[in-house]
Wavefront OBJ file of the C-alpha trace (Angstrom):
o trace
v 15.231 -17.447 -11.867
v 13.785 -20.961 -12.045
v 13.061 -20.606 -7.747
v 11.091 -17.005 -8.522
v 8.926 -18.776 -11.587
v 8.088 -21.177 -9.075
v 7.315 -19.244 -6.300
v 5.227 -16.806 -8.222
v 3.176 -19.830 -10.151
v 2.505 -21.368 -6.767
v 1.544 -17.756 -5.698
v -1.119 -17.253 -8.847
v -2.577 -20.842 -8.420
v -3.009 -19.859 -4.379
v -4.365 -17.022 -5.119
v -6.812 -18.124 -8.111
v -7.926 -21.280 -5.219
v -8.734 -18.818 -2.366
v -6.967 -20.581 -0.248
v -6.153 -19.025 3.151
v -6.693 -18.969 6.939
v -9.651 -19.150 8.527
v -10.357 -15.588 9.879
v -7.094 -13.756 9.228
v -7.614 -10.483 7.700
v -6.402 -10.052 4.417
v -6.968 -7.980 1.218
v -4.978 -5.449 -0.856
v -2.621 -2.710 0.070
v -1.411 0.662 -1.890
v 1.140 2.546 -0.618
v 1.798 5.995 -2.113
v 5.482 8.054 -1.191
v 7.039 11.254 -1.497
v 9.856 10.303 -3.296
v 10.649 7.622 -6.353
v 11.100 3.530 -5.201
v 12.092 2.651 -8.675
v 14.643 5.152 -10.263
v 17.841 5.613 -11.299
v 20.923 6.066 -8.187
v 21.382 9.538 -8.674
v 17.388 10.018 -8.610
v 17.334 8.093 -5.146
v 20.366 9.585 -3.940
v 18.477 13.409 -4.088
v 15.848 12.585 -2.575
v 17.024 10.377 0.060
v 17.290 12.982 2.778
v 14.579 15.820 2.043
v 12.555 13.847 0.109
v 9.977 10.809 1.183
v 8.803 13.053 4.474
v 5.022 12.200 3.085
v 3.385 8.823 3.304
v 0.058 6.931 2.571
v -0.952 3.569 3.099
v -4.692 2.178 2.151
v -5.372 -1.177 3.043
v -8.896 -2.976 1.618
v -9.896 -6.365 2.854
v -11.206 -9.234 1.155
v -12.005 -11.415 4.339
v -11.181 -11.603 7.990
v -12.320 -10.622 11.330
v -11.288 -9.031 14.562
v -12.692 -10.056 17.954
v -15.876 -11.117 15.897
v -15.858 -8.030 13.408
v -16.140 -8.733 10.082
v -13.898 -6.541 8.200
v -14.374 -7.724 4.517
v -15.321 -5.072 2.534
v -14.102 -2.273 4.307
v -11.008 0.150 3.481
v -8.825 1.921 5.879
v -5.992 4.448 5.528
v -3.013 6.066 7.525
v -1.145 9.623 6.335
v 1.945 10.484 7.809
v 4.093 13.440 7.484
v 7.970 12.990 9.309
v 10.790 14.704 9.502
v 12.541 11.261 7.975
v 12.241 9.481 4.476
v 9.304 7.507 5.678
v 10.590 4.987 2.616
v 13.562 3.738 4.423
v 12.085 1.169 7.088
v 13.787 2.843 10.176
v 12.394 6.034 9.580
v 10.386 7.886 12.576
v 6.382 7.357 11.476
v 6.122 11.361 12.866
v 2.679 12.494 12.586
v -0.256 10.117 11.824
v -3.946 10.804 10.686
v -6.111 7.882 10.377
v -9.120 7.447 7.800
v -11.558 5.132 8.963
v -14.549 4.071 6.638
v -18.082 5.897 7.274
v -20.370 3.072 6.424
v -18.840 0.359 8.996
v -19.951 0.191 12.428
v -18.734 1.361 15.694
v -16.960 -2.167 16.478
v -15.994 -2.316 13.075
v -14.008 0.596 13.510
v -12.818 -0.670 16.825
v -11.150 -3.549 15.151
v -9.695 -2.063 12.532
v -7.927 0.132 14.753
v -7.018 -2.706 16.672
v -5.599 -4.382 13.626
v -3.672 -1.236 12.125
v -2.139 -1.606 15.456
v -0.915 -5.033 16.038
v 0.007 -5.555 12.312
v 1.778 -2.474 11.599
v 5.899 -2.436 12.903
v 5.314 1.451 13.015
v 2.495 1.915 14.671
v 2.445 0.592 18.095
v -0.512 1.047 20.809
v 1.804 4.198 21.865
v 1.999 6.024 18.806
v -0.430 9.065 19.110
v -2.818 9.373 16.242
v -5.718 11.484 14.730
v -8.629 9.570 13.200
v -11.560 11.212 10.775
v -14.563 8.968 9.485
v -15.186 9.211 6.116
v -16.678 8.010 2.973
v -13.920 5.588 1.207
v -13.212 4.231 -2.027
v -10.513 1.087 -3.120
v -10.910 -0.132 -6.289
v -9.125 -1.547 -9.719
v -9.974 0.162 -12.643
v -9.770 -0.053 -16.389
v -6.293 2.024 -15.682
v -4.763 0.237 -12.380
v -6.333 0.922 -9.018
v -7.851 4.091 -7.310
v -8.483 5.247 -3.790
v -10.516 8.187 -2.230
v -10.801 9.092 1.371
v -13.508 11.748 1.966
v -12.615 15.111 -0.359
v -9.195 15.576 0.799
v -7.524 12.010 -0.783
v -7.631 10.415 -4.357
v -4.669 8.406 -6.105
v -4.903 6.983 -9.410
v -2.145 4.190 -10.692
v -1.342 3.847 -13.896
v -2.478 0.367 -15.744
v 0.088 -2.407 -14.550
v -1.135 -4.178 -18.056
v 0.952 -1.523 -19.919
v 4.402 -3.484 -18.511
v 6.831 -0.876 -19.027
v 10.307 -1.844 -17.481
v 11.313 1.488 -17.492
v 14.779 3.285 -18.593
v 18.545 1.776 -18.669
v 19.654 1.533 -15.158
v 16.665 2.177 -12.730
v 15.999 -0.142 -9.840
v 13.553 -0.843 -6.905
v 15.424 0.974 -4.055
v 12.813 0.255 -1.266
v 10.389 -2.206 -0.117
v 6.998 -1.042 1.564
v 6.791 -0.256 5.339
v 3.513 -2.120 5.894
v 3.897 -5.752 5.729
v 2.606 -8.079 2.345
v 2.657 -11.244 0.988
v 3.761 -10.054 -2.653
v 4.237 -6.895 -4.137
v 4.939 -4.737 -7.378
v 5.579 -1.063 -7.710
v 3.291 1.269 -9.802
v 3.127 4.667 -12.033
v 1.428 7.585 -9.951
v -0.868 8.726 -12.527
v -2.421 11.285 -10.239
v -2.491 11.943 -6.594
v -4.041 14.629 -4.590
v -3.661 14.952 -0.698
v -4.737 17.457 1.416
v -5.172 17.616 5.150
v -5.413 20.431 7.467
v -4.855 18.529 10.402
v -0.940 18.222 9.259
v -1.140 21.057 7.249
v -0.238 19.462 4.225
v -1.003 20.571 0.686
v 0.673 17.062 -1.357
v 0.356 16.899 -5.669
v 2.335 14.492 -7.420
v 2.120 12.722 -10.473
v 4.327 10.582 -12.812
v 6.445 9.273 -10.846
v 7.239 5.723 -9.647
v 6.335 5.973 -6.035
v 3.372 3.244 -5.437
v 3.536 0.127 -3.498
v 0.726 -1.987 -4.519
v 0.921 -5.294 -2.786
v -1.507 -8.393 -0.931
v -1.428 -8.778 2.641
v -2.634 -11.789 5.181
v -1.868 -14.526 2.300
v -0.544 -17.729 3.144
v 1.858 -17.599 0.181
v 5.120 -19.274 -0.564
v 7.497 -16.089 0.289
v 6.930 -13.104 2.420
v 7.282 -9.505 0.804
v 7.792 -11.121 -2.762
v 9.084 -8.226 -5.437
v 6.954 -8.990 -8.407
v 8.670 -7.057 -11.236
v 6.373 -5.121 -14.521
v 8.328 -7.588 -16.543
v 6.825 -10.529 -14.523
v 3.296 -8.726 -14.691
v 3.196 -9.085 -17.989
v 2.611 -13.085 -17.599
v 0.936 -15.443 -15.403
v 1.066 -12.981 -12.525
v -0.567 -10.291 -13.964
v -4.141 -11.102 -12.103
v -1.982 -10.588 -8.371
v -3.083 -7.344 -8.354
l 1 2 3 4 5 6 7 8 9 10 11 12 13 14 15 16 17 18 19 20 21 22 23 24 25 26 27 28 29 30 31 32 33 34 35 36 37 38 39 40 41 42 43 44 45 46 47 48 49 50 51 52 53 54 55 56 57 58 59 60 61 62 63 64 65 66 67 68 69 70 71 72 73 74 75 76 77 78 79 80 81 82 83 84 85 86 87 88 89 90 91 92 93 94 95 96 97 98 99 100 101 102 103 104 105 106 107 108 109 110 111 112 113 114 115 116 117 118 119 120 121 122 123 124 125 126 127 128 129 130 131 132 133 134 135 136 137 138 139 140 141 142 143 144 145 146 147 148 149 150 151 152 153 154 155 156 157 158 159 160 161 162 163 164 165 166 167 168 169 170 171 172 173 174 175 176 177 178 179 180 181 182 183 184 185 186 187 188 189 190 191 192 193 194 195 196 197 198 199 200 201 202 203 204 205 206 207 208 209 210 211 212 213 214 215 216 217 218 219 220 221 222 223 224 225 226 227 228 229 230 231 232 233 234 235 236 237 238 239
């Protein structure tokens, strides 16, 4: 217990410095599932096999560049839809759409592609892809964070300021497929996804099934689980 406090005060102090490497992309992730990441065992258990098939992941960045493009202040986002639980890290990424944002610029566009590419495990140069340009949206609100991609995307989190630890034995079962620096998991107060291009119709809400986590920081740990309990002190301004 005494290590984590560390860790996750030299994490807040980082991250309240802006200290980080020259040029390496960076920002904030949310990563929305088809099935719970913070339940109860028998919860997990049923949906372990026919549930998780859907996944979203939005990325924002702060900073960075690729081959000279400056990506701060753009958003990008992949949808998949797979035969597997795309929550367990060996699952088959199956059928990916790519969002990229409308108002950045043809080599902006190049390099985030580019990036998605080389940074995510899942998505190699050889896995095939759709991509649509659209308008896009990643932002914290007075209730947690929301994201829009275009009219067929929008997610809402709950507020991470409300720090509910949730019932008498639930856990965190999973950890997110794209890679972060630190990360918590968050209420889905609202999510609405539909794409014709994988003919998917997907409403959820209420459930515990969003990553929300910082990627490209220099920080003590890699992938460090920031719990609600811990949000509700000197962490809470990580996310």
């Amino acid at each position: 217990m005494k290590l984590t406090a560390m860790l996750l005060t030299s994490l807040a102090c980082y991250l309240v410095n802006h200290q980080v490497v020259a040029g390496e992309p960076r920002g904030s992730l949310l990563e929305l599932h088809s099935c719970e990441l913070y339940a109860g065992g028998c919860v997990v258990s049923s949906e372990a096999t026919l549930g998780g098939r859907y996944m979203l992941r939005a990325w924002t960045f702060t900073d960075g560049s690729i081959d000279g493009a400056d990506l701060a202040g753009l958003s990008l986002a992949a949808l998949q839809a797979s035969i597997d639980n795309l929550a367990n890290p060996k699952a088959d990424p199956g059928r990916v759409i790519v969002y990229l944002p409308d108002n950045a610029s043809s080599a902006q566009r190049t390099a985030l592609l580019r990036w998605l590419e080389s940074s995510q495990p899942d998505l190699r140069p050889n896995t095939q892809f759709q991509t649509r340009t659209v308008p896009m949206h990643f932002a914290k609100t007075q209730t947690g964070y929301a994201f829009s991609a275009g009219e067929g995307i929008s997610v809402m989190t709950a507020s991470l300021e409300s720090c509910e630890s949730g019932a008498c034995g639930q856990a965190l079962w999973y950890t997110p497929r794209a890679p972060t620096s630190v990360f918590t998991v968050a209420l889905d107060r609202s999510s609405k996804i539909h794409e014709p291009l994988l003919q998917l119709k997907w409403d959820d809400a209420g459930r515990r099934s969003v990553f929300l986590g910082r990627f490209g920081q220099e920080t003590p740990a890699h992938s460090l689980y920031v719990s609600s309990a811990e949000l509700c002190g000197p962490t809470s301004a990580l996310f």
